[in-house]
N, C-alpha and C positions, 0 to 999 in steps of 0.2 A: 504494500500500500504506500510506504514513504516511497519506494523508487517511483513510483508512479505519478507521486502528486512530485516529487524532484522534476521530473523529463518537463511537466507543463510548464513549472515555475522556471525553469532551461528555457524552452521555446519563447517564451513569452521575453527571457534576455537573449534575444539572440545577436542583439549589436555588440553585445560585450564577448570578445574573443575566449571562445574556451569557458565560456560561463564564471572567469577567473574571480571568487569572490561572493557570488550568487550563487553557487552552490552548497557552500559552506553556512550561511548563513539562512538558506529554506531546508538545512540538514536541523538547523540549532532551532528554529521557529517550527517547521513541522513534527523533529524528535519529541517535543515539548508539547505538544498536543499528543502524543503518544504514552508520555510518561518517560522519555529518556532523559537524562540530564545533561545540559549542554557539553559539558565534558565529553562525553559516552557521544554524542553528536556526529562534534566538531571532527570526534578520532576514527569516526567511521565514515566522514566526508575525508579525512585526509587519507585514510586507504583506498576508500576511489581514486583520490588525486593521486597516488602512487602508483597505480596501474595502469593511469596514463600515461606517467614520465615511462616506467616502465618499458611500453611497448612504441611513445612518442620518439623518445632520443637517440635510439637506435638507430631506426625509421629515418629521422634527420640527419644525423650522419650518416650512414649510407646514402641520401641523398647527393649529399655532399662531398663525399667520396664518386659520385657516380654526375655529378656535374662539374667538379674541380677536374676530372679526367674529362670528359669531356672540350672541355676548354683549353686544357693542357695539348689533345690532341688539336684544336683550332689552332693555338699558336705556334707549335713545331710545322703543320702543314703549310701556314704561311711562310713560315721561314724557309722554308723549303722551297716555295715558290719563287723567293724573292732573291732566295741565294746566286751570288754573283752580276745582281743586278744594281747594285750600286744602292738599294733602298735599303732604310731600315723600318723593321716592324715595329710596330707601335702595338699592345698584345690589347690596347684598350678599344683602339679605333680604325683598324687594319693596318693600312702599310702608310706610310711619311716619306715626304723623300726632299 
């Protein structure tokens, strides 16, 4: 029943990135019509927010890992193209010369 009335009180923030803050605080407000004590709450919104870093950071690094290469392969291709042609590459805005 609290995940449930959580998701509305979620939908209802959904300009705020990640519910960051509004979660925690419809955990402590709905717990408490429940009989839980904000304590007990707050500690069972922060192991939600655990399970997101969890499987988030990872997730973002390898991104990162998987567009830092990419990009890595952008600028060696250039250089390659431009090698012996008197340019230099500029890795932000193609080639300069």
């Amino acid at each position: 029943m609290i995940e449930s009335l959580l998701y509305g009180v979620r939908t209802v923030a959904f300009a705020i990135p990640n519910a960051v803050g509004v979660q925690e605080g419809a955990y402590v407000l709905i717990g408490a019509t429940f009989g839980l004590t904000p304590e007990m709450a707050l500690a069972l919104s922060l192991m939600k927010r655990a399970r997101d870093l969890v499987i988030g950071l990872p997730a973002l690094g390898l991104w990162q890992v998987v567009e830092g290469g990419r990009i890595w392969r952008h600028i060696v291709a250039l250089r390659r193209r431009t090698a012996g042609t008197g340019t230099e590459v500029d890795p932000g805005f193609g080639t300069s010369g």
